[in-house]
C-alpha positions as CSV (number, residue, x, y, z in Angstrom):
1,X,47.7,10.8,-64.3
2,X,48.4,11.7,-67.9
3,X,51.5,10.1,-70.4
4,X,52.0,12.2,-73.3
5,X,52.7,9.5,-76.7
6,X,54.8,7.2,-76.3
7,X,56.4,6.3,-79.6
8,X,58.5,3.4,-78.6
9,X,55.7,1.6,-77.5
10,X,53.6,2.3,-80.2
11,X,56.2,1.3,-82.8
12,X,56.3,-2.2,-81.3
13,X,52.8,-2.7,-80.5
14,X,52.1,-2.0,-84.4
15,X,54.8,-4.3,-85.2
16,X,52.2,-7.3,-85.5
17,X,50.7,-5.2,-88.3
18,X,51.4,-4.9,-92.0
19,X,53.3,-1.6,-92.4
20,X,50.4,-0.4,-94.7
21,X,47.7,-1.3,-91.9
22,X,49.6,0.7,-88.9
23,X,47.2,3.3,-88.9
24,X,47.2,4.7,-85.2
25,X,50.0,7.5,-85.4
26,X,49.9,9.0,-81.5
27,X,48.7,7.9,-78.5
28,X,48.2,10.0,-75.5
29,X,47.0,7.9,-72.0
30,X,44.6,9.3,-68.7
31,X,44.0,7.0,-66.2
32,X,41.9,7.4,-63.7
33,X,41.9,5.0,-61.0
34,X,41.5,1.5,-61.7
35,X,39.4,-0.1,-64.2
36,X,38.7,-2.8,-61.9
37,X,37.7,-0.6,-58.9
38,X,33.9,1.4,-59.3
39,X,35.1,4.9,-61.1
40,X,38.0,3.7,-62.3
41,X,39.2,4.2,-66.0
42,X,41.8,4.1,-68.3
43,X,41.7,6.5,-71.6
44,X,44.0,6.3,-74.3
45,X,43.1,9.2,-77.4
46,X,45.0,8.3,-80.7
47,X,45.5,10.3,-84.1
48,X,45.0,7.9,-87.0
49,X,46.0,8.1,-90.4
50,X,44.5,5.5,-93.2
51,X,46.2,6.4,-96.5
52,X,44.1,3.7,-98.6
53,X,42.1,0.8,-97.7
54,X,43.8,-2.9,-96.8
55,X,40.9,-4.8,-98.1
56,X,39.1,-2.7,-100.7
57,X,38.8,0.0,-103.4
58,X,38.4,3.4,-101.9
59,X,34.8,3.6,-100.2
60,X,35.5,7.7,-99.2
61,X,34.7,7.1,-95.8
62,X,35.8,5.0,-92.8
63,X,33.7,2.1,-92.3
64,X,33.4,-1.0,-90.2
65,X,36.2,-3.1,-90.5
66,X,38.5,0.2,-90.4
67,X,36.4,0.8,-87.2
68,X,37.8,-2.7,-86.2
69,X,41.1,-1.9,-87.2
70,X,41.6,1.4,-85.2
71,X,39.8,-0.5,-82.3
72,X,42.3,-3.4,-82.2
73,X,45.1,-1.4,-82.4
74,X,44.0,1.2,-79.7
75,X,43.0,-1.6,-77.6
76,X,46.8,-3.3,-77.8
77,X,48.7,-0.2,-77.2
78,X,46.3,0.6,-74.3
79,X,47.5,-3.3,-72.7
80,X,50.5,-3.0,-73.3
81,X,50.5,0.7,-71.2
82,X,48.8,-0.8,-68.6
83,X,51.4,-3.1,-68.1
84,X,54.7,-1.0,-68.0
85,X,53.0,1.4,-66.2
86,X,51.1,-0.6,-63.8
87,X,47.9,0.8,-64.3
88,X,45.2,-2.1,-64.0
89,X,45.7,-4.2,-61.1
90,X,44.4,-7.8,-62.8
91,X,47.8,-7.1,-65.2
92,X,50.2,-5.9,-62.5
93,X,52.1,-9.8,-62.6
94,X,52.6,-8.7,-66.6
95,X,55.6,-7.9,-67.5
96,X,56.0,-6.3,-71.4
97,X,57.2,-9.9,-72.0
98,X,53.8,-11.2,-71.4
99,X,51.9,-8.9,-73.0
100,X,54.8,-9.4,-76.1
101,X,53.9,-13.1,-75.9
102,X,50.1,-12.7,-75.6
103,X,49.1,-10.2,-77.6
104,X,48.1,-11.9,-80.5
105,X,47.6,-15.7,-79.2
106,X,45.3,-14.7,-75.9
107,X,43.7,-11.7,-76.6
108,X,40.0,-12.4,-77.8
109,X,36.9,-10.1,-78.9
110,X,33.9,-11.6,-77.2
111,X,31.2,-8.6,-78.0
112,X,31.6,-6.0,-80.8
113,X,28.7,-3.6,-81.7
114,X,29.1,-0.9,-83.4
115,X,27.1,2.5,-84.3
116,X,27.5,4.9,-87.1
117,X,26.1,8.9,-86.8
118,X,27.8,10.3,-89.8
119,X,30.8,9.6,-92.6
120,X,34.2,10.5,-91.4
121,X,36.9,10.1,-94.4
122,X,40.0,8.3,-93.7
123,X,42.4,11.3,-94.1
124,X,43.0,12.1,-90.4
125,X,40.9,11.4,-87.7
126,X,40.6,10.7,-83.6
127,X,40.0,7.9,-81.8
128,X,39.0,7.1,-77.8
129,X,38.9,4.1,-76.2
130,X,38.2,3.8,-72.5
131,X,38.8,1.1,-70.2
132,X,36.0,0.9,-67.8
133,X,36.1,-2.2,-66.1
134,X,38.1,-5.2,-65.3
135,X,37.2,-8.6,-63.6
136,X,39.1,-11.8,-63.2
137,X,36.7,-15.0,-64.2
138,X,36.6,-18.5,-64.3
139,X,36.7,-19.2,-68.5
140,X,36.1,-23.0,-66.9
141,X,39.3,-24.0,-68.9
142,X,41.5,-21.2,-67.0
143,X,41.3,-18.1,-66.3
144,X,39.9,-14.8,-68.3
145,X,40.3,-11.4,-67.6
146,X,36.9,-10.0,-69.2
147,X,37.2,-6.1,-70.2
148,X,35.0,-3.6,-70.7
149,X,35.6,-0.7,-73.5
150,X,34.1,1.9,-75.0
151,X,35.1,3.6,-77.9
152,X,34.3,6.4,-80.7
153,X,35.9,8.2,-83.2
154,X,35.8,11.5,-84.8
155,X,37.2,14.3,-87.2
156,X,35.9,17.5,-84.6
157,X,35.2,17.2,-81.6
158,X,32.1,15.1,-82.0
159,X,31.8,11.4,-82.2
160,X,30.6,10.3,-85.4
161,X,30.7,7.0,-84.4
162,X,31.5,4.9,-81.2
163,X,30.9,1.5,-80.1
164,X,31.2,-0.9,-76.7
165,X,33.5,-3.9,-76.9
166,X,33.9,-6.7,-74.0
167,X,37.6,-8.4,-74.5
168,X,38.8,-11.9,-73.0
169,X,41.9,-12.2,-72.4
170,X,43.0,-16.2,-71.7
171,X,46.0,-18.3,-69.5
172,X,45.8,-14.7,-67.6
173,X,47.1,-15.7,-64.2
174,X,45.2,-14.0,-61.4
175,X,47.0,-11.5,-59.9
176,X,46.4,-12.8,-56.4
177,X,48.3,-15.8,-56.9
178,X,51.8,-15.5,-55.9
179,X,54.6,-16.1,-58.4
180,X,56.8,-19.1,-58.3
């Protein structure tokens, strides 16, 4: 199943952001089954745009906590999808509301790395994350939904660089326990 961009969405999930930080421009999403079934994935590939750096003087190329930038920002809109089009089952209780609410108070990187083949400039540029897997734990003080990602990012069609990140996402109420 494939959702062309989906600008309202994107507006409001870059809302959280500085308007000089909103660097992800388009979003188109695949899914593939469901991340938290074997072979299931989510996909969303974004256009990004970075006119000049948030933190520093111009460094030419896009570096690592651009990298985090793009990821963060891919990784919300791709939640937020999920969720009004019911693509992950842990989320299918989430309305937009939720992910509204949650999005910056719940939503935790747990594992970041990294890996840089070549300099891409910040002009414009591609981006890919993937959802790969999802899977409802016990965080001992509630409950998580752990995710798996991949991403990498490009000018052509090949990565320069790319990276794996495992998100937590906390008070997520497990989808198998009814509503009240």
């Amino acid at each position: 199943m494939e959702f062309p961009n989906d600008e309202a969405l994107l507006e409001r999930v870059l809302r959280v952001y500085k308007p000089h930080c909103r660097y992800l421009t388009s979003v188109t999403t695949i899914a593939k089954g469901d991340p938290g079934e074997a072979g299931g994935q989510v996909s969303v590939r974004g256009r990004f745009h970075i006119p000049e750096s948030c933190y520093i003087d111009d460094t030419g190329h896009f570096n690592s906590v651009e990298f985090n930038i793009c990821f963060n920002q891919m990784y919300y809109f791709i939640v937020a999808k999920s969720v009004k089009e019911r693509l992950v089952h842990a989320l299918s209780d989430w309305t937009l509301d939720d992910f509204w609410e949650r999005q910056l108070q719940d939503m935790f990187l747990v594992d970041f790395r990294s890996s840089f083949r070549r300099a891409i400039t910040t002009g414009d540029f591609w981006g890919q994350l993937d959802l790969t897997g999802a899977q409802e734990r016990d965080g001992g003080n509630g409950p998580l939904l752990i995710l798996n990602t991949e991403v990498r990012y490009g000018e052509d069609e090949t990565a320069a660089c790319n990276g794996k990140v495992r998100l937590a996402i906390r008070n997520h109420k497990p989808s198998s326990v009814p509503t009240a």
